[in-house]
PDB file of N, CA, C and O in Angstrom:
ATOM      1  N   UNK A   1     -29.096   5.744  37.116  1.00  0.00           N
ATOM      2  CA  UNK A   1     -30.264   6.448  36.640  1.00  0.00           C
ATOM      3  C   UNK A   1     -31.496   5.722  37.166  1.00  0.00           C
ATOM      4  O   UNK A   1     -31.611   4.500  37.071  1.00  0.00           O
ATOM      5  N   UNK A   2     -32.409   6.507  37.721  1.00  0.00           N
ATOM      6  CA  UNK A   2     -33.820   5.747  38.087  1.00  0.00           C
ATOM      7  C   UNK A   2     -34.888   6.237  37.372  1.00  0.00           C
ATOM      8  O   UNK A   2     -35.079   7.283  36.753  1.00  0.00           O
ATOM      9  N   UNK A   3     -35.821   4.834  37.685  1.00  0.00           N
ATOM     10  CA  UNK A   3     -36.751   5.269  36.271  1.00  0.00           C
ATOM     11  C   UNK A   3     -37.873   4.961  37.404  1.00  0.00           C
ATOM     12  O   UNK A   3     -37.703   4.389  38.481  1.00  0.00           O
ATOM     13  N   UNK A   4     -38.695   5.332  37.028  1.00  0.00           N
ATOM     14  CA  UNK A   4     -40.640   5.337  37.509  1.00  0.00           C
ATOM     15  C   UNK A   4     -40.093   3.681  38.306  1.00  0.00           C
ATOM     16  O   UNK A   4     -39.257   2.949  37.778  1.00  0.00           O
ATOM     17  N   UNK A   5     -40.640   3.440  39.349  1.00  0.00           N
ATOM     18  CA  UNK A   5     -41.321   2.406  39.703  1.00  0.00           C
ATOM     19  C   UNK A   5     -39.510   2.121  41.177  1.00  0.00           C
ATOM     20  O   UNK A   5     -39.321   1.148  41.908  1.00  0.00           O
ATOM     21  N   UNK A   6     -38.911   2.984  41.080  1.00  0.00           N
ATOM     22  CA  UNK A   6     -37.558   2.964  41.307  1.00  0.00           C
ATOM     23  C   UNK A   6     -36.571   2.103  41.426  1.00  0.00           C
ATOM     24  O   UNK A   6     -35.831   1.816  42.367  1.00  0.00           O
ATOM     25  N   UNK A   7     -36.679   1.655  40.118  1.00  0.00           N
ATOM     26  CA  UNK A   7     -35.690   0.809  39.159  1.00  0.00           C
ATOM     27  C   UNK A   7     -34.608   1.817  39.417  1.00  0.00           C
ATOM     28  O   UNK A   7     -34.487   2.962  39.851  1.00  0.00           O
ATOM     29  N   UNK A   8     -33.737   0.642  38.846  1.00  0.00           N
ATOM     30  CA  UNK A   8     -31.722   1.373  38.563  1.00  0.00           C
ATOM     31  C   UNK A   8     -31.964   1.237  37.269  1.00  0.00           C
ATOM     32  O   UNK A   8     -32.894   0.494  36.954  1.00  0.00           O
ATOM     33  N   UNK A   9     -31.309   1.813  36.376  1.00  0.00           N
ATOM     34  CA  UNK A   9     -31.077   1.572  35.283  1.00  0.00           C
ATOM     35  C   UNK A   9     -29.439   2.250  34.843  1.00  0.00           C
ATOM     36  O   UNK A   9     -29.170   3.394  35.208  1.00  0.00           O
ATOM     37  N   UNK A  10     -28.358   1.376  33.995  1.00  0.00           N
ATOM     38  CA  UNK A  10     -27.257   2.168  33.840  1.00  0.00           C
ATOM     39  C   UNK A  10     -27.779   2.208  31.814  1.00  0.00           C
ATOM     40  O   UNK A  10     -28.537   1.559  31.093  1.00  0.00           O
ATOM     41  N   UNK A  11     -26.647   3.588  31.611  1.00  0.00           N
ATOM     42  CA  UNK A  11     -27.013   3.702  30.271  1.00  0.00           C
ATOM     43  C   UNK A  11     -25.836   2.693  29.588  1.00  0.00           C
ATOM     44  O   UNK A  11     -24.675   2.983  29.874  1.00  0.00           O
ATOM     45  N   UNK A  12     -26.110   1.264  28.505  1.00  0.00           N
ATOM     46  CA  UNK A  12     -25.308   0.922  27.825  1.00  0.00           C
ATOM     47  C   UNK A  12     -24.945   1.664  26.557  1.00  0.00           C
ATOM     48  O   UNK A  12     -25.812   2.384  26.062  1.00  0.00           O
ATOM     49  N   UNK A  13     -23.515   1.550  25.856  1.00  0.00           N
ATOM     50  CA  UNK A  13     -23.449   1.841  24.617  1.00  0.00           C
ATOM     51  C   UNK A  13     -22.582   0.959  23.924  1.00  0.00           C
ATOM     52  O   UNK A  13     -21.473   0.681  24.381  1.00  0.00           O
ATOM     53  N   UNK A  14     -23.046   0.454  22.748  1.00  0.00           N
ATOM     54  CA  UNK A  14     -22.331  -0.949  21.718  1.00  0.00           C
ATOM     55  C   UNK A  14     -22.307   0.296  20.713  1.00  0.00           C
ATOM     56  O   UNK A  14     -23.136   1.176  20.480  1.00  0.00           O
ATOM     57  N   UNK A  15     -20.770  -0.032  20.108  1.00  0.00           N
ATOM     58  CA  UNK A  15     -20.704   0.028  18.974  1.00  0.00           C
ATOM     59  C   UNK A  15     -20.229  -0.536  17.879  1.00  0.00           C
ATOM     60  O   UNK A  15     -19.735  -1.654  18.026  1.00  0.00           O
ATOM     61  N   UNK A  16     -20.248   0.147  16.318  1.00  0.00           N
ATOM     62  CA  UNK A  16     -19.882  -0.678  15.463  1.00  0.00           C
ATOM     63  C   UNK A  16     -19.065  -0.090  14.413  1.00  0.00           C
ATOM     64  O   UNK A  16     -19.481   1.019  14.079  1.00  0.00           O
ATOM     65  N   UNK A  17     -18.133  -0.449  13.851  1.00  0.00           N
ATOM     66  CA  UNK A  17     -17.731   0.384  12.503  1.00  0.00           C
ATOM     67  C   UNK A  17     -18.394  -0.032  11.051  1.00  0.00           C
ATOM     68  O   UNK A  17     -18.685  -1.199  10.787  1.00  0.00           O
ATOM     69  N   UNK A  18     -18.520   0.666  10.478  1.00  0.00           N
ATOM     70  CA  UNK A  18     -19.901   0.557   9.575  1.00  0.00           C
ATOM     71  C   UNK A  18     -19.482   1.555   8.612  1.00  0.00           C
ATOM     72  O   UNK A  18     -18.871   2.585   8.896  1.00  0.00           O
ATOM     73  N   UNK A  19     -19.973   1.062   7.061  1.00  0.00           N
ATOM     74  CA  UNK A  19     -20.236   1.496   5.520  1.00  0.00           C
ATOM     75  C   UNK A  19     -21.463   1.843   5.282  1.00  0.00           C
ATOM     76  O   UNK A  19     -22.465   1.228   5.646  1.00  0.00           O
ATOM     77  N   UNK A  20     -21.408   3.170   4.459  1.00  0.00           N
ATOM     78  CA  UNK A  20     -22.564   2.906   3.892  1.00  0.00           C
ATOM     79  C   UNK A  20     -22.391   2.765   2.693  1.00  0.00           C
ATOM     80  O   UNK A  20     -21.245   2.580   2.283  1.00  0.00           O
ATOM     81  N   UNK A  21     -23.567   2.817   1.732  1.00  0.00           N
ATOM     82  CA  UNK A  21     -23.551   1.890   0.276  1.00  0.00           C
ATOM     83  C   UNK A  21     -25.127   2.901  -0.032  1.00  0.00           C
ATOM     84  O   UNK A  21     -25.910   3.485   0.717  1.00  0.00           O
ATOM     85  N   UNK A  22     -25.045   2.718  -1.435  1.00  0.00           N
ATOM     86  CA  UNK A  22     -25.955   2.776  -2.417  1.00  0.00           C
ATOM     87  C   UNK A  22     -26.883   1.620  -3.060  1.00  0.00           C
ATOM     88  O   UNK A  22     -26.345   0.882  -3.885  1.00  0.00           O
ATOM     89  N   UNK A  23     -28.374   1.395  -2.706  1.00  0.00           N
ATOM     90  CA  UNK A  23     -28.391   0.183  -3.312  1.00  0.00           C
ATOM     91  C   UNK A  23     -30.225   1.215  -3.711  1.00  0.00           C
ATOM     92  O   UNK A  23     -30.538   2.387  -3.502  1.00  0.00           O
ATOM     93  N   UNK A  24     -30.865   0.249  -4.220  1.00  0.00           N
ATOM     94  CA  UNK A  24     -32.319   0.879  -5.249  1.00  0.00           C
ATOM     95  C   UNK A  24     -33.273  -0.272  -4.901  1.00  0.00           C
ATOM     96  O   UNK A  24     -33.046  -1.446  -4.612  1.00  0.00           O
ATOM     97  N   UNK A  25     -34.211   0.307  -4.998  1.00  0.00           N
ATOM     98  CA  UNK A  25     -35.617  -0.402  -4.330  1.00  0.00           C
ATOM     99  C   UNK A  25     -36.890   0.292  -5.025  1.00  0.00           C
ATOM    100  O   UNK A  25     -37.486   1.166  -4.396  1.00  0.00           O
ATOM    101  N   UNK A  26     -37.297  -0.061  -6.245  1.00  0.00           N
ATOM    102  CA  UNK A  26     -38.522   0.284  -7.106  1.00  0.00           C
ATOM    103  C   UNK A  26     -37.772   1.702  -7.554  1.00  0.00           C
ATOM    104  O   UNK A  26     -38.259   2.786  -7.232  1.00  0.00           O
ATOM    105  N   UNK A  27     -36.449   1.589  -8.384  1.00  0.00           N
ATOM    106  CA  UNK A  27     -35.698   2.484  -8.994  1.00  0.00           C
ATOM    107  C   UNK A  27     -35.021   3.691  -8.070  1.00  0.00           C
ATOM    108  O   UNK A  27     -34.052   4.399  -8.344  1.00  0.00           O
ATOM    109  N   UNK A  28     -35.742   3.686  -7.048  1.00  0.00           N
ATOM    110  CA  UNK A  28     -35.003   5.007  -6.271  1.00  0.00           C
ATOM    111  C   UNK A  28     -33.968   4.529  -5.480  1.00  0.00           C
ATOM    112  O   UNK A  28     -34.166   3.493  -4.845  1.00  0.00           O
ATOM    113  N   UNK A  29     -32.986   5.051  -5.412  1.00  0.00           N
ATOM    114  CA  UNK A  29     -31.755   4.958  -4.805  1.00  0.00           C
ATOM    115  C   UNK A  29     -31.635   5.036  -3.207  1.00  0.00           C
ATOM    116  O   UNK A  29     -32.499   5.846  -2.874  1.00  0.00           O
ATOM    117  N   UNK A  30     -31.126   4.682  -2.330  1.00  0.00           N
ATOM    118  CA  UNK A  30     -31.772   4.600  -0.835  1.00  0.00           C
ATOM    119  C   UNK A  30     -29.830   4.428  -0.540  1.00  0.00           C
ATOM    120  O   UNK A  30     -29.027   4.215  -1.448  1.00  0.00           O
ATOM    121  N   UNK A  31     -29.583   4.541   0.474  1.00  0.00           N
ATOM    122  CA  UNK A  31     -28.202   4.702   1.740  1.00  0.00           C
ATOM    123  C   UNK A  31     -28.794   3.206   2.574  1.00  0.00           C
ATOM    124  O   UNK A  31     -29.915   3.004   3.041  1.00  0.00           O
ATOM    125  N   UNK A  32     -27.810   2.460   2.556  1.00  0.00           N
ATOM    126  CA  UNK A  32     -27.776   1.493   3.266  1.00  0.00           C
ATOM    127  C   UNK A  32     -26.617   1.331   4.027  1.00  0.00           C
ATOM    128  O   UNK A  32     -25.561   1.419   3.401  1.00  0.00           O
ATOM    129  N   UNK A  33     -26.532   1.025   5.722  1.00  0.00           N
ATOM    130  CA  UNK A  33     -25.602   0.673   6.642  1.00  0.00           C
ATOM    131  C   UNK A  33     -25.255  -0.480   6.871  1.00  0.00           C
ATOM    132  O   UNK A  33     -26.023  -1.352   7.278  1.00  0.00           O
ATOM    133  N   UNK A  34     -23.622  -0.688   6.555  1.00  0.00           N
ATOM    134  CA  UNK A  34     -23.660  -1.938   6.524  1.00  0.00           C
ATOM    135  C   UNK A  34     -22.183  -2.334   7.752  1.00  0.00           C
ATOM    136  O   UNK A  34     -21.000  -1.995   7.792  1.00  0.00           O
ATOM    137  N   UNK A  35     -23.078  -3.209   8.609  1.00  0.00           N
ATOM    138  CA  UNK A  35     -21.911  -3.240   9.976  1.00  0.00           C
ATOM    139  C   UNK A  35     -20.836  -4.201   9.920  1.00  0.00           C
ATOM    140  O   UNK A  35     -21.156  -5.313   9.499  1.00  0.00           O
ATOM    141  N   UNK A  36     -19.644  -4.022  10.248  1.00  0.00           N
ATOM    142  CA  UNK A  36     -18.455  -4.495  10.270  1.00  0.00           C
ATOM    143  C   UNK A  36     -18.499  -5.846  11.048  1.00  0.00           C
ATOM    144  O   UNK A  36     -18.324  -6.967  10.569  1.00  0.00           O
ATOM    145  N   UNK A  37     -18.759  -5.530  12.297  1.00  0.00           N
ATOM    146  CA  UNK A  37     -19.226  -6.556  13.087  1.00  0.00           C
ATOM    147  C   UNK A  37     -20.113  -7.223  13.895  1.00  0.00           C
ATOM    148  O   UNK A  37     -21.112  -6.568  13.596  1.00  0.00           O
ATOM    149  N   UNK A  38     -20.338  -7.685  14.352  1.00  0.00           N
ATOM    150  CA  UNK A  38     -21.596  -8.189  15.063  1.00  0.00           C
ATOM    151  C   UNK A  38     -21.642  -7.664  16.829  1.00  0.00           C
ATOM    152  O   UNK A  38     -22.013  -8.172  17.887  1.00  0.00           O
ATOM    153  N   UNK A  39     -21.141  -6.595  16.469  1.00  0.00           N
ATOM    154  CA  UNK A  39     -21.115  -6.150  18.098  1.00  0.00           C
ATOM    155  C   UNK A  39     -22.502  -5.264  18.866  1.00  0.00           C
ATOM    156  O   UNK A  39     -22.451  -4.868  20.030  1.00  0.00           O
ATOM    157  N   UNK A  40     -23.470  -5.104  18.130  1.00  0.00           N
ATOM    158  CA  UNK A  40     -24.430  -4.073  18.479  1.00  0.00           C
ATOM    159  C   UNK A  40     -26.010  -5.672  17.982  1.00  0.00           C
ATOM    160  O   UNK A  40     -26.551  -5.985  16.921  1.00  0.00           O
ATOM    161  N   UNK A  41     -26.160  -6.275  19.648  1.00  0.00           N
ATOM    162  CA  UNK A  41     -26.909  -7.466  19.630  1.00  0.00           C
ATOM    163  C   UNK A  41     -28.114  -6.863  19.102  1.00  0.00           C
ATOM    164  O   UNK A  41     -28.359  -7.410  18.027  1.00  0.00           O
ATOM    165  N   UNK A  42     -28.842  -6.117  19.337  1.00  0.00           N
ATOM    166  CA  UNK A  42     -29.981  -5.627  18.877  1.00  0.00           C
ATOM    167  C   UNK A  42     -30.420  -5.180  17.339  1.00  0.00           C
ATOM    168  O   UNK A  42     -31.510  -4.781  16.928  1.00  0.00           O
ATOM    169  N   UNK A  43     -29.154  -5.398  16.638  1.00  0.00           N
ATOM    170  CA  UNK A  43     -28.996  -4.665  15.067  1.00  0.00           C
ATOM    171  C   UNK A  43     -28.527  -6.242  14.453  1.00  0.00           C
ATOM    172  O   UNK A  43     -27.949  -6.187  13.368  1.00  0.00           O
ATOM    173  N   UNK A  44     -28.714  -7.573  15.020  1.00  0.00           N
ATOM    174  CA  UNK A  44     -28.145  -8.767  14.326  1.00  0.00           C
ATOM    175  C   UNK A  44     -29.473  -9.116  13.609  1.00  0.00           C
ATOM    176  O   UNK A  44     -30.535  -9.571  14.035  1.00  0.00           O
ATOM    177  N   UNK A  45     -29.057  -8.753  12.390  1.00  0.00           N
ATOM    178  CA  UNK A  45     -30.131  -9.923  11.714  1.00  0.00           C
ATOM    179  C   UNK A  45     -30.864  -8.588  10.898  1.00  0.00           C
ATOM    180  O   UNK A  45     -31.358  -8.743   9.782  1.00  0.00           O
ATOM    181  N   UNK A  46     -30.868  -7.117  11.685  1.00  0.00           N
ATOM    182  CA  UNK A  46     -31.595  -6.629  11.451  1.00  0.00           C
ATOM    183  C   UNK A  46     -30.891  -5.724   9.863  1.00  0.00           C
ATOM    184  O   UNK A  46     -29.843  -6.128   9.358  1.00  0.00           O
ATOM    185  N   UNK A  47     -31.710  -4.449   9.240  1.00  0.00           N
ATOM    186  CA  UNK A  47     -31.117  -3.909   7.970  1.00  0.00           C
ATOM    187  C   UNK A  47     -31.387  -2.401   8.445  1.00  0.00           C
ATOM    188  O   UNK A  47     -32.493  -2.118   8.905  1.00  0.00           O
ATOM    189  N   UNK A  48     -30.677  -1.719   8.366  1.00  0.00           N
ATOM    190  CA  UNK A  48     -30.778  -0.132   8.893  1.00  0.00           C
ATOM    191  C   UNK A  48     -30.914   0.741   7.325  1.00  0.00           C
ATOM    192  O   UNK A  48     -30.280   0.045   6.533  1.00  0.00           O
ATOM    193  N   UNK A  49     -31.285   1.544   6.836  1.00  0.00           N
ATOM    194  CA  UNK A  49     -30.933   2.303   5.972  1.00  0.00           C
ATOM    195  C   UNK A  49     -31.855   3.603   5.977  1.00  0.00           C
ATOM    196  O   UNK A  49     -32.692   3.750   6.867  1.00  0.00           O
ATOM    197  N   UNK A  50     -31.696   4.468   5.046  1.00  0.00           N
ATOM    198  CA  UNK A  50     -31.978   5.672   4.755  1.00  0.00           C
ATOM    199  C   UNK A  50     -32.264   6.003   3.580  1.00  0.00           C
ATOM    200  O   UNK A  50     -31.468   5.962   2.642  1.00  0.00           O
ATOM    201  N   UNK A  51     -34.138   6.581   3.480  1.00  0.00           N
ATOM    202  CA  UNK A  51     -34.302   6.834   2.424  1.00  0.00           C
ATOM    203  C   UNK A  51     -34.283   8.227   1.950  1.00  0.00           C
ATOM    204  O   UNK A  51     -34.521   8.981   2.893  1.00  0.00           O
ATOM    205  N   UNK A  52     -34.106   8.801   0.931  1.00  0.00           N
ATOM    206  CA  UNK A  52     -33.600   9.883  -0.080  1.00  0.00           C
ATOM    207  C   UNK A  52     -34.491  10.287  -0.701  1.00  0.00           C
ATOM    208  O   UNK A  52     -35.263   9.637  -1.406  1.00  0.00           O
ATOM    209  N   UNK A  53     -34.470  11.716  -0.445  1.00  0.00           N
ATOM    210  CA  UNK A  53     -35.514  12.969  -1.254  1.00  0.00           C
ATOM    211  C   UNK A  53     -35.693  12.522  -2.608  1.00  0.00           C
ATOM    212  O   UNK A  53     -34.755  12.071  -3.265  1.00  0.00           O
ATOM    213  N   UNK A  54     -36.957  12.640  -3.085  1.00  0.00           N
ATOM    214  CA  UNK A  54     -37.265  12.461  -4.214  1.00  0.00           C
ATOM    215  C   UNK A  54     -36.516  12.926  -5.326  1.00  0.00           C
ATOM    216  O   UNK A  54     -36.492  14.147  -5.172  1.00  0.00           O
ATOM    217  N   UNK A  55     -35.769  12.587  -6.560  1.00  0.00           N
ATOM    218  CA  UNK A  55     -35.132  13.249  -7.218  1.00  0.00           C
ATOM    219  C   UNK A  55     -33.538  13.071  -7.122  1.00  0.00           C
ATOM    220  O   UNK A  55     -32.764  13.625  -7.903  1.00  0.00           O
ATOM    221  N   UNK A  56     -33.207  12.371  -6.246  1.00  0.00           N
ATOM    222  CA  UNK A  56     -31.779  12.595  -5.879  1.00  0.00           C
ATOM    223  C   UNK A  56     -31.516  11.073  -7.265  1.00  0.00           C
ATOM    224  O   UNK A  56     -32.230  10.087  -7.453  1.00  0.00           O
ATOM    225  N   UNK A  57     -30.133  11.527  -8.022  1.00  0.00           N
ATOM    226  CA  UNK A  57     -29.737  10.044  -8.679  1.00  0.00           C
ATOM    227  C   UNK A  57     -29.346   9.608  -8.044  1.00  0.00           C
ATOM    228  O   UNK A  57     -29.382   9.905  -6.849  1.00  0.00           O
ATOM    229  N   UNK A  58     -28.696   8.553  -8.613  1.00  0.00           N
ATOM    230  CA  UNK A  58     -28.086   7.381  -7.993  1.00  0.00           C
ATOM    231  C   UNK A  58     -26.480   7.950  -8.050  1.00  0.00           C
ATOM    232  O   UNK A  58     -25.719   7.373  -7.274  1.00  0.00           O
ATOM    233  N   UNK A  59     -25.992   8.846  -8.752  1.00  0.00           N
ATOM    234  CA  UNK A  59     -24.310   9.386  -8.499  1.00  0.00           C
ATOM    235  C   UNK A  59     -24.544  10.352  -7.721  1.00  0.00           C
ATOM    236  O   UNK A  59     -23.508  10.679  -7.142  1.00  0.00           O
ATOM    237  N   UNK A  60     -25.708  11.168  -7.338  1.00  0.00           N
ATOM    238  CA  UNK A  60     -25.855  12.598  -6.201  1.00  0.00           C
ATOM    239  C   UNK A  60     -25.418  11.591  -4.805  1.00  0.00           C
ATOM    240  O   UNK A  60     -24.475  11.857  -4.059  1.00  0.00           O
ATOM    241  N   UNK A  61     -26.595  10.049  -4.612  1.00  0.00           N
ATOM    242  CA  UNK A  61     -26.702   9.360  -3.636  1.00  0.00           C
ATOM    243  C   UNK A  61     -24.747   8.406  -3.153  1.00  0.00           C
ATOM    244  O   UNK A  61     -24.122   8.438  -2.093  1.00  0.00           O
ATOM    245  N   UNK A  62     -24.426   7.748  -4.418  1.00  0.00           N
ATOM    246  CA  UNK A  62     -23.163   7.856  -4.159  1.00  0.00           C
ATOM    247  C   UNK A  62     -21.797   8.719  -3.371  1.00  0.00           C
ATOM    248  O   UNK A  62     -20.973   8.456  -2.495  1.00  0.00           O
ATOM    249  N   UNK A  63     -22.118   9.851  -4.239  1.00  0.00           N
ATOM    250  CA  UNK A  63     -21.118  11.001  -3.625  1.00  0.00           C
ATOM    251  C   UNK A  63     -21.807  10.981  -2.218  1.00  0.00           C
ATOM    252  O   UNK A  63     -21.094  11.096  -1.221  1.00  0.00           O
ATOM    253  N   UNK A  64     -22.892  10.868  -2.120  1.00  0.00           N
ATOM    254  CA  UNK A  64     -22.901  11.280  -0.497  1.00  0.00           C
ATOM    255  C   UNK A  64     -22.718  10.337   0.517  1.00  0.00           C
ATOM    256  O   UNK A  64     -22.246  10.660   1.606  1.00  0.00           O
ATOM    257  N   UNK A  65     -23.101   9.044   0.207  1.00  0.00           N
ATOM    258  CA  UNK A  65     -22.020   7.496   0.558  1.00  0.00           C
ATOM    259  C   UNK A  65     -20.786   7.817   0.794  1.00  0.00           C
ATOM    260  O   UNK A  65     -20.378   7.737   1.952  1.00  0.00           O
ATOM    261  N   UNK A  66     -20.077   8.174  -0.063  1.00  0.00           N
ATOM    262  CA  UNK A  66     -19.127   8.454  -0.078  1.00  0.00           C
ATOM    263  C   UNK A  66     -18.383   9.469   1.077  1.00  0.00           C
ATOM    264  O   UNK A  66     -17.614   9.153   1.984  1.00  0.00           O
ATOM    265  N   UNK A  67     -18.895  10.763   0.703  1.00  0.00           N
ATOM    266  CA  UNK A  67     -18.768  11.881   1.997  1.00  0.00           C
ATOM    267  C   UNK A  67     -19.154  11.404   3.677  1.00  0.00           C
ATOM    268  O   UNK A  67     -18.467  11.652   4.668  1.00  0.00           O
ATOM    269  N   UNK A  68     -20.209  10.798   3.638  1.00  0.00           N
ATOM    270  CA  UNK A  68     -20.464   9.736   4.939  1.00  0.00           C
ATOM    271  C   UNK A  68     -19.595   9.104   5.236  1.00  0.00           C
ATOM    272  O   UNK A  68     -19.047   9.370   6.305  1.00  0.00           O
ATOM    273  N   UNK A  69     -18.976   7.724   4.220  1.00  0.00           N
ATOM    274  CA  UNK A  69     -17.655   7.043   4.591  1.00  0.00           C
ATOM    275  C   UNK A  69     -16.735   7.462   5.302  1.00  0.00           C
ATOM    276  O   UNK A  69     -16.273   6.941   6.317  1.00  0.00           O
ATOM    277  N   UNK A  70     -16.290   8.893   4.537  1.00  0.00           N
ATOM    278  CA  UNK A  70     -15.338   9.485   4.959  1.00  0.00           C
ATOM    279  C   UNK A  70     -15.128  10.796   6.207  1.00  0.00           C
ATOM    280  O   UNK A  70     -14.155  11.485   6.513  1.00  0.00           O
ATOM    281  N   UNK A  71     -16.305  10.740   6.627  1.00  0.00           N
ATOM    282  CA  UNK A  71     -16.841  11.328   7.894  1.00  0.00           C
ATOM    283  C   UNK A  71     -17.274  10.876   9.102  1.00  0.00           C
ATOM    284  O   UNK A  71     -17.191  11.612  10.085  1.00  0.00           O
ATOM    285  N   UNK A  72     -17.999   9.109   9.222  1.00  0.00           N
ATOM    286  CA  UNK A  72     -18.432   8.921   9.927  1.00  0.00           C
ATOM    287  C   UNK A  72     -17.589   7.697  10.266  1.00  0.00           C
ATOM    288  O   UNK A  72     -17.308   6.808   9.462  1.00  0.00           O
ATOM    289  N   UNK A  73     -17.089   7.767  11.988  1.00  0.00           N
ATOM    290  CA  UNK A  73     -16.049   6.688  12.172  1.00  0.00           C
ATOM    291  C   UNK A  73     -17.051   5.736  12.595  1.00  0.00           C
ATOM    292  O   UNK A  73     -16.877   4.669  12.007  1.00  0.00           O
ATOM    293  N   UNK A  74     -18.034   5.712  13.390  1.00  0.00           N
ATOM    294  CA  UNK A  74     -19.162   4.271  13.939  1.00  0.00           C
ATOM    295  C   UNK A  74     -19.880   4.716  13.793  1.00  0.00           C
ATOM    296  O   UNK A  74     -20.086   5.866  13.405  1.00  0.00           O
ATOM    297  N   UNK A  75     -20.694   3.663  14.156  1.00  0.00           N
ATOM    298  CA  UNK A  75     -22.520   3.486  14.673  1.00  0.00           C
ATOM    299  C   UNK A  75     -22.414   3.500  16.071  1.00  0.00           C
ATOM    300  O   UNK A  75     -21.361   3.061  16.533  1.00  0.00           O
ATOM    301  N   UNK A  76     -23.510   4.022  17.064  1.00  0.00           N
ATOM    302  CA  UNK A  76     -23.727   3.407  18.183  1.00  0.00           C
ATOM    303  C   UNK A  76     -25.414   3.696  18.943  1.00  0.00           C
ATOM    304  O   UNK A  76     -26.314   4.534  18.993  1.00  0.00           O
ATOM    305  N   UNK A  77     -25.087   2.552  19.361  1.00  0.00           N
ATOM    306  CA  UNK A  77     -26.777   2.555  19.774  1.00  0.00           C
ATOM    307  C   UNK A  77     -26.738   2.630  21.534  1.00  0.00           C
ATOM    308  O   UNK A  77     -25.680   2.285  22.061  1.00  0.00           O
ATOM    309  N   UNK A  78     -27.607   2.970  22.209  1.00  0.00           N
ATOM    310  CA  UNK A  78     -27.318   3.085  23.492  1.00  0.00           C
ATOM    311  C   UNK A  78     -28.854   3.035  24.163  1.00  0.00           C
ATOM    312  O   UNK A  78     -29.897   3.623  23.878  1.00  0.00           O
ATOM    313  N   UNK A  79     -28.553   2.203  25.035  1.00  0.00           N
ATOM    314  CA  UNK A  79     -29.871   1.471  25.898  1.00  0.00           C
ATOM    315  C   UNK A  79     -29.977   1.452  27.219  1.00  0.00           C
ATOM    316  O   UNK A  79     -28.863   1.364  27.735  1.00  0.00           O
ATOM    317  N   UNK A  80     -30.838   1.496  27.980  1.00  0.00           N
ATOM    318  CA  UNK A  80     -31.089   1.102  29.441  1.00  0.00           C
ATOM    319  C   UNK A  80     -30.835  -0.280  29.864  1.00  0.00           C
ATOM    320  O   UNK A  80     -31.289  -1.194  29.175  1.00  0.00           O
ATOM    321  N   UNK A  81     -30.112  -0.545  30.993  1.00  0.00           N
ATOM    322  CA  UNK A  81     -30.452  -1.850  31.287  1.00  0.00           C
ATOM    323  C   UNK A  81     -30.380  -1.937  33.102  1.00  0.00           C
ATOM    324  O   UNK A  81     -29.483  -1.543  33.847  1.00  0.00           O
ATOM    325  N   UNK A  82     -31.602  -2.565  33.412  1.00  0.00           N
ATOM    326  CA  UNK A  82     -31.742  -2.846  35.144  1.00  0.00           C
ATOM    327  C   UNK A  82     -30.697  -3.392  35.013  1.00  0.00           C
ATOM    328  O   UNK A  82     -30.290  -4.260  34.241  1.00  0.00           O
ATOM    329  N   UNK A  83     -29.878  -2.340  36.540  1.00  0.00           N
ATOM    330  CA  UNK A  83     -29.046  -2.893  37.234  1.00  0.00           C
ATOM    331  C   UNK A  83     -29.159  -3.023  38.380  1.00  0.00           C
ATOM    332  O   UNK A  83     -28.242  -2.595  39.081  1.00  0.00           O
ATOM    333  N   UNK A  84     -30.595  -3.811  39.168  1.00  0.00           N
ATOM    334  CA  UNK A  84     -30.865  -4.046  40.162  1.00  0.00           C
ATOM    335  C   UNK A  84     -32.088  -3.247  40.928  1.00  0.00           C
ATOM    336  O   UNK A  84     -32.441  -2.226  40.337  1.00  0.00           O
ATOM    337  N   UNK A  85     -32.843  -3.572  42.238  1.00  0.00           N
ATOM    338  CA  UNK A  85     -33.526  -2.979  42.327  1.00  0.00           C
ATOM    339  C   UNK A  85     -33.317  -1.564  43.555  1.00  0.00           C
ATOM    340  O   UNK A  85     -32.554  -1.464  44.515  1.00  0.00           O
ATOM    341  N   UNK A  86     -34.275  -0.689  43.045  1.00  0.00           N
ATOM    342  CA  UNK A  86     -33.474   0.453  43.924  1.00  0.00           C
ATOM    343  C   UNK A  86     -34.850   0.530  44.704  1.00  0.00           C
ATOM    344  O   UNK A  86     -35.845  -0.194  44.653  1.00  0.00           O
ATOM    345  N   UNK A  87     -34.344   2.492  45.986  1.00  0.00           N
ATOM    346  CA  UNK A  87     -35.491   2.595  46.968  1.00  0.00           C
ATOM    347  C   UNK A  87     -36.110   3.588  46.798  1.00  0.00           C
ATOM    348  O   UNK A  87     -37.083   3.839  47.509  1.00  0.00           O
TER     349      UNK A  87
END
């Protein structure tokens, strides 16, 4: 793939197998991702989550943790990286 300036670029993709969870932050209930392993360098250290329509409880937010679990096999993130210079 070439980008402006006519760089190479190939597309990477890391992935991860990953939970999500229920956790609360000033009472509202929020989806948090939580990664299996340390394979996706750009997500080390870091906290991913998802916040939730006003109103939702904390057992609406569960069940849907839940339905996620059981639907979603990874994470994956996917990036550019120079692979040399092109013409």
């Amino acid at each position: 793939m070439k980008h402006e300036g006519g760089e190479s670029f190939m597309r990477k993709t890391v992935r991860s197998n990953c939970r999500f969870m229920v956790q609360q932050a000033g009472g509202k209930p929020f989806l948090a991702v939580q990664l299996f392993h340390d394979t996706i360098p750009l997500l080390k250290g870091a906290s991913l989550g998802f916040d939730l329509l006003g109103g939702i409880s904390v057992e609406q937010a569960k069940k849907l943790a839940e339905m996620l679990n059981e639907h979603v096999l990874e994470l994956f993130l996917t990036t550019d990286e120079k692979s040399g210079e092109g013409g």
